[in-house]
ZATOR-572625 format. One line per 8 residues: number of its first residue (from 1); for each residue y, z, x of C-alpha. Coordinates in Angstrom, 1 decimal, decimal comma. Each point is the difference from the previous one (the first is absolute). Layout:
# residues N
NUM = Y Z X | ... $
This chain:
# residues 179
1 = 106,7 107,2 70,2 | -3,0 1,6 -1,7 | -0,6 3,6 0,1 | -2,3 -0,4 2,8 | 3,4 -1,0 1,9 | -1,6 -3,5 0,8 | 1,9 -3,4 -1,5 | -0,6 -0,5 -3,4 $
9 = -2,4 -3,9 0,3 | 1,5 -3,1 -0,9 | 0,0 -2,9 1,6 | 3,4 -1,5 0,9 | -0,5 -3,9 0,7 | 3,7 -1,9 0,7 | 0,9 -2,6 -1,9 | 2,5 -2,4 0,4 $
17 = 2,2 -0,5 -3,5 | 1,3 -3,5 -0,5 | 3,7 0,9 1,6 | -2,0 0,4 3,7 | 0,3 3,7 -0,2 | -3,3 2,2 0,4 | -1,3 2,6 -2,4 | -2,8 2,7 -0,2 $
25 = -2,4 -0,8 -2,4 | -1,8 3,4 -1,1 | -3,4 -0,2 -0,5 | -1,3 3,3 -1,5 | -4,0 1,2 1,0 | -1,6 1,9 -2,5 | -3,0 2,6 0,7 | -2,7 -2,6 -0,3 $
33 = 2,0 -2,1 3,0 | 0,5 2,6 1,8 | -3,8 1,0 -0,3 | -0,8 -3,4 1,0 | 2,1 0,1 3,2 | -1,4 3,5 1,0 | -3,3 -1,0 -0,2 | 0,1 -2,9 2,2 $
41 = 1,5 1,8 2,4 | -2,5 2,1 0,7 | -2,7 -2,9 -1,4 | 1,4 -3,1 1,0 | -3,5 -1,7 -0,4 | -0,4 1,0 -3,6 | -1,6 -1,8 -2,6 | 2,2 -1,1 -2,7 $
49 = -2,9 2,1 -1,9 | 0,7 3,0 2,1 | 3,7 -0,7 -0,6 | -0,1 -0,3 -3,9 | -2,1 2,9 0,2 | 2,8 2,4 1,3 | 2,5 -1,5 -1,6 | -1,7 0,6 -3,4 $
57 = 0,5 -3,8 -0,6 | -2,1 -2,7 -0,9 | -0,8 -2,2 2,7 | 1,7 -3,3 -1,2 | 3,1 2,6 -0,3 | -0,4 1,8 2,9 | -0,1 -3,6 1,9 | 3,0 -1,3 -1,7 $
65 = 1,9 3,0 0,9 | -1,1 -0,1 3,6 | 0,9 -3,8 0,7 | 3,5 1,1 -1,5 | 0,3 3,2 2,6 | -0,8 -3,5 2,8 | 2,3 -1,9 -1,2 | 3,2 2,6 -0,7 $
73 = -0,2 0,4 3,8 | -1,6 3,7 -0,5 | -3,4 -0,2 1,9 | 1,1 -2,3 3,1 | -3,3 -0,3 1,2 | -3,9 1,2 1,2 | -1,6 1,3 3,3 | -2,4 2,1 1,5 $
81 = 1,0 2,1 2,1 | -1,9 0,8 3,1 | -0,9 2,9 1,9 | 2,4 -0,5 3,6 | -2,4 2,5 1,9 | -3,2 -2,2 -0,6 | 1,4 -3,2 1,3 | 1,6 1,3 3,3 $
89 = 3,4 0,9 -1,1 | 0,0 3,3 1,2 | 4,0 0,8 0,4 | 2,4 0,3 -3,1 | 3,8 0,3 1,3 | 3,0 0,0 -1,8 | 3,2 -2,2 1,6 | 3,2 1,0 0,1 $
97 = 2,4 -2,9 1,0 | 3,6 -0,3 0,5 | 1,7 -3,3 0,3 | 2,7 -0,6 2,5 | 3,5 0,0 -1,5 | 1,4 -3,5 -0,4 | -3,1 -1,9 -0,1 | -0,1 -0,5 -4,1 $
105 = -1,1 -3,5 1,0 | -2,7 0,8 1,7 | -1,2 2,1 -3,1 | -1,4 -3,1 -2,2 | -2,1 -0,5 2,7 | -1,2 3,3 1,1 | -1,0 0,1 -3,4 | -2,2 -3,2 0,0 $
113 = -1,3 0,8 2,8 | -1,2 3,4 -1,2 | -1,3 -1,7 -3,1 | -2,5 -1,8 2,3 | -1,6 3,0 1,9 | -3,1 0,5 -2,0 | -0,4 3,4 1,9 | 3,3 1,3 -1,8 $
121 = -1,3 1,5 -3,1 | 3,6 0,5 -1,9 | 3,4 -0,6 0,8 | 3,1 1,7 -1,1 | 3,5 -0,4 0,5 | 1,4 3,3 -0,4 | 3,0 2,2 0,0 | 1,1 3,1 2,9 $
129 = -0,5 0,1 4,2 | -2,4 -3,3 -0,1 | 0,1 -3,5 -1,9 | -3,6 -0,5 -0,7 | -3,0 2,0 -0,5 | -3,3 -2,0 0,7 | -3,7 1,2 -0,4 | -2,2 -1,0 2,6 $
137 = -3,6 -0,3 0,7 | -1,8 -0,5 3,7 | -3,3 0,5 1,3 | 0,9 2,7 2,4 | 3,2 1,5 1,7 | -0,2 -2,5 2,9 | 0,4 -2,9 -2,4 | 2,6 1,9 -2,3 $
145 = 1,9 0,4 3,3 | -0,2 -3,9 0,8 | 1,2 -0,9 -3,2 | 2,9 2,1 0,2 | 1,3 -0,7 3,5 | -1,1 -3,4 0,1 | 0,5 -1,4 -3,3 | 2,5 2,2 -2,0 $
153 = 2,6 1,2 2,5 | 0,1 -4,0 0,8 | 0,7 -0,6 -3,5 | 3,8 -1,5 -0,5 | 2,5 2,7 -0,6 | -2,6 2,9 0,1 | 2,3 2,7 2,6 | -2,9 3,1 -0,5 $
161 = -3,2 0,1 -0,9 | -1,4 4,0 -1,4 | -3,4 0,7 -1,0 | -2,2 2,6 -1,4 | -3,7 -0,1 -0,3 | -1,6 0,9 -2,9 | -2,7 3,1 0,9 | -1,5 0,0 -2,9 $
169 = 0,2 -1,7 -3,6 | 0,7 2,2 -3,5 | 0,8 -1,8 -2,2 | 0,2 -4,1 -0,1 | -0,1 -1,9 -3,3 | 2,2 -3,1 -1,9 | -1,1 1,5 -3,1 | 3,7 0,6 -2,1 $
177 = 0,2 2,6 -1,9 | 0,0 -1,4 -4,2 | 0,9 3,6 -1,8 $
């Protein structure tokens, strides 16, 4: 840990050593990575100019050290993101869902199935009173209420369904924190 109390940044990629058993590899970021990695997530379509810029590198450097960030695993990929409100998705609702007890077969395929709904924003199996935790966007409250008692609740192994709607939006970023 740092002093900040966030984990101190290295990259742990697994490895498999030449008796079949798997290792962490630890690859260590230094300040100029981790400059590098801040700044494209809050510029994802910098220049590699821009980039070098910040990271006080040159830009034949500064592109060298960002293909290696790619291909360590570290930046996994690029998107805009869009503004919900201005395209008709009104409704933000967080889902609480608890799986019925003895259906762990079923759970491979609830999960495929969720990894299919383009209109679940996140996914996450989680620990305490539900199973899952899923973020959800709809146009408006009628079709947030179709898609949960028409499409979730029918879901294999879902036994309840809990939501609660977001009323309004603080705070929503992917940017990590890099201290």
């Amino acid at each position: 840990m740092s002093a900040s109390g966030f984990p101190r940044f290295e990259k742990h990629n697994c490895i498999i050593d030449a008796h079949g058993e798997t290792k962490l590899q630890i690859i260590e970021l230094d300040r100029t990575d981790r400059r590098i990695l801040d700044h494209l997530q809050a510029h994802g379509r910098a220049s590699n100019l821009d980039l070098a810029e910040v990271a006080q590198l040159s830009p034949a450097q500064c592109l060298r050290r960002h293909r290696r960030l790619e291909e360590l695993g570290l930046i996994s990929g690029y998107a805009a993101r869009l503004n919900a409100r201005h395209i008709g998705l009104g409704v933000i609702a967080f889902i609480h869902v608890t799986m019925a007890r003895g259906h762990v077969d079923e759970l491979p395929k609830f999960q495929d199935l969720i990894a299919d709904m383009r209109q679940i924003l996140e996914c996450y199996s989680v620990t305490g009173d539900f199973d899952y935790v899923l973020k959800v966007v709809a146009r408006d409250l009628e079709a947030l209420s179709q898609f949960l008692m028409h499409t979730l609740m029918h879901m294999p192994g879902v036994s309840a369904v809990r939501s609660s709607v977001c009323l309004n939006e603080i705070k929503c970023t992917g940017a990590l924190p890099l201290e």
